[in-house]
C-alpha positions in Angstrom: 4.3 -8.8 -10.9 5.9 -5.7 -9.8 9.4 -5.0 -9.2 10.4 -5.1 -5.1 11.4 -1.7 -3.8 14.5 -0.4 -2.4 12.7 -1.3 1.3 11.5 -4.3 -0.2 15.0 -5.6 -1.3 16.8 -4.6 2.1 14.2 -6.6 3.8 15.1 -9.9 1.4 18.5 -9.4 1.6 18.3 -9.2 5.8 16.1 -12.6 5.5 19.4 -14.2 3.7 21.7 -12.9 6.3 19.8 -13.8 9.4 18.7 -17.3 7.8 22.5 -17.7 7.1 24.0 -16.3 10.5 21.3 -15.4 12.9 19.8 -11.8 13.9 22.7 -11.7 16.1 25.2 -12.8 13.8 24.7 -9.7 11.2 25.6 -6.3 12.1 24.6 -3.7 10.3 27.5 -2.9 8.5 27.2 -6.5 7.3 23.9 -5.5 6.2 24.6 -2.3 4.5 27.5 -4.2 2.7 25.4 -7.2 1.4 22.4 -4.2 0.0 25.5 -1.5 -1.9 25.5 0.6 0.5 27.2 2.0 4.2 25.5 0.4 6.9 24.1 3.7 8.4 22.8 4.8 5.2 20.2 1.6 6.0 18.5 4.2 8.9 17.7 6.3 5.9 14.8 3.0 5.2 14.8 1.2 8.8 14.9 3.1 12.3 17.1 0.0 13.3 17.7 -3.6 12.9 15.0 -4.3 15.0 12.6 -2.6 13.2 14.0 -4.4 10.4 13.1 -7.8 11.8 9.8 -6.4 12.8 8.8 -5.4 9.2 9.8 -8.5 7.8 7.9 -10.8 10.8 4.6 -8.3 10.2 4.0 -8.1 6.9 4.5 -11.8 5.3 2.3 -12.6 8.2 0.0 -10.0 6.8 0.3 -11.4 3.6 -0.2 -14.8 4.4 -3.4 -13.9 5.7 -4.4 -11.2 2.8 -3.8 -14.1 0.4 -5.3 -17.1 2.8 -8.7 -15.0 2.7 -8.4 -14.3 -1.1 -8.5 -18.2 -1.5 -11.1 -18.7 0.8 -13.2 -16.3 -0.9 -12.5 -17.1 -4.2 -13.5 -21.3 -3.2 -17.0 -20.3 -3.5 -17.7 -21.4 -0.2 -16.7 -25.2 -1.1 -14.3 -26.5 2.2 -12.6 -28.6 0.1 -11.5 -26.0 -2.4 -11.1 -23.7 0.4 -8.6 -25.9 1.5 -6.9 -27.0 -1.7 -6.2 -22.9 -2.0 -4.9 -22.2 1.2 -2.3 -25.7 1.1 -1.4 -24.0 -2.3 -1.0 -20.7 -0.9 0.8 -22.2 1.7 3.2 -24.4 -0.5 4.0 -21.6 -2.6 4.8 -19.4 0.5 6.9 -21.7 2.1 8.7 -22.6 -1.1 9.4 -19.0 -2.2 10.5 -17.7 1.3 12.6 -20.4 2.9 14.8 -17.8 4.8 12.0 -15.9 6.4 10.6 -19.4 8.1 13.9 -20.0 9.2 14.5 -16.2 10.8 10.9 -16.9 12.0 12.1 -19.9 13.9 15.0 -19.2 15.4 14.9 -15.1 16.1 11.4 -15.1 17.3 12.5 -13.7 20.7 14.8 -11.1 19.1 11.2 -9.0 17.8 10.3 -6.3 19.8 7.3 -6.9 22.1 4.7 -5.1 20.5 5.5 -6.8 17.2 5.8 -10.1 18.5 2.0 -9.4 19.8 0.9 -7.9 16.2 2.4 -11.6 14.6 1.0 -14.0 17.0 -2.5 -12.1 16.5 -1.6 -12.3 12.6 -1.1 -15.7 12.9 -3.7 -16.4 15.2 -6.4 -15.0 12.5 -4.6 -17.3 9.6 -4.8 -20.7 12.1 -8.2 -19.7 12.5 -9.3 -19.1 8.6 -7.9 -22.7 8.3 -9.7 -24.1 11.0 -12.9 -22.7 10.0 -12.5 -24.4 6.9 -11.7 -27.7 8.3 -14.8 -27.2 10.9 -17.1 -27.1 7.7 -15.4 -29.9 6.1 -15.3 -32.2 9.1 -18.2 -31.7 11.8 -16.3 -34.1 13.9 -13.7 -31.7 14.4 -13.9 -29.7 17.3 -12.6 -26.1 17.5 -9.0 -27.3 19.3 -8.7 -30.3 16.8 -9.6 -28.2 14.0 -6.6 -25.7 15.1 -4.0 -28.4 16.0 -4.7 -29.9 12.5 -3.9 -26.7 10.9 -1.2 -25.4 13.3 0.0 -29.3 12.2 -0.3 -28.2 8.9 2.0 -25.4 8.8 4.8 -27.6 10.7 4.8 -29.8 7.8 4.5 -27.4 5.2 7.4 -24.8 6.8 9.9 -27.9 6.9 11.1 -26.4 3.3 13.8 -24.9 4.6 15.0 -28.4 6.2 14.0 -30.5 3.7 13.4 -31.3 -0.2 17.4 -30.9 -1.0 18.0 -32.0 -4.3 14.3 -32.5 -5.2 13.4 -29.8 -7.6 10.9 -27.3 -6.4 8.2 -28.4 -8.7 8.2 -31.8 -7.1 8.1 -30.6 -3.5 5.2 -28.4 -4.4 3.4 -31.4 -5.6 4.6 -34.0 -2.4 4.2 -30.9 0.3 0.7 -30.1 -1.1 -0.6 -34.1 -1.4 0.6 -34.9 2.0 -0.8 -31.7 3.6 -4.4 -32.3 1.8 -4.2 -36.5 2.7 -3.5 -35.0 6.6 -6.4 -32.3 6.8 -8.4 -35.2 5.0 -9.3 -33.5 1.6 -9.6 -35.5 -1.2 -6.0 -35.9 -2.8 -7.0 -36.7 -6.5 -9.0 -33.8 -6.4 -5.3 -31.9 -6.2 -5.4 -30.0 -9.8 -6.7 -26.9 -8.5 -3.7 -26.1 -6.5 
């Protein structure tokens, strides 16, 4: 894995703030403070804290779908396994970025308008790869089902930040992923391959 840049780190750092305190709650001398340096030297990486938020909405929603079609690719066309990746993905996601779920949540209004349409598209495409994947796996499933299942899915998968204290990750990656396979209906012993 390679090391996070400069950009990369102000962005994780801003997730911890605005998790902690709300966008609202962090200025951007608080920012510059938390990152080493002055606050304005952060408009040398961001044009503003909005464009902060907007990076850090955009591109894990980017990468959630990047890695969700990786998995589905790499299932061999198989629904089930399909589906074991993406819950994996997912757990791993959720698990390793508890503050951006939570800035998701509650600063959703506080993205500009023309990234808030660039996310919900993102996000759109991601429901839909997991949909498609129940579709096959399910026939009874119709196309709404199929996307409430998922979009159900990803309530009880993003819960991370709210719940699992003082069980160690390792255990809530295996309860998160058997009770998100036992609710899309895959087969639950066939876990390993997450």
């Amino acid at each position: 894995m390679t090391e996070p840049t400069r950009r990369e780190q102000i962005l994780a750092t801003a997730a911890e703030l605005f998790a902690a305190r709300g966008f609202h709650g962090v200025s951007v001398a608080d920012l510059g403070a938390a990152c080493g340096i002055s606050g304005p030297a952060l408009y040398k990486h961001f044009a503003s804290k909005q464009a902060m938020l907007a990076e850090m909405l955009t591109s894990i929603s980017e990468r959630l779908l990047e890695v969700g079609r990786e998995r589905v690719a790499a299932s061999g066309g198989e629904p089930a396994a399909a589906l074991r990746g993406l819950v994996g993905w997912h757990v791993e996601f959720a698990l390793g970025h508890r503050p951006l779920i939570i800035v998701q949540d509650r600063d959703w209004e506080s993205l500009p308008e023309d990234a808030r349409a660039q996310v919900r598209r993102l996000q759109r495409a991601y429901v839909g790869l997991w949909a498609d994947q129940l579709r096959a796996l399910r026939p009874d499933l119709d196309k709404a089902r199929a996307h409430a299942a998922a979009q159900a899915t990803f309530g009880l998968l993003n819960s991370t930040p709210r719940a699992g204290h003082g069980i160690p990750d390792a255990a809530l990656r295996e309860l998160l992923g058997s009770m998100a396979l036992a609710a899309l209906g895959v087969d639950v012993a066939a876990q390993a391959a997450l």
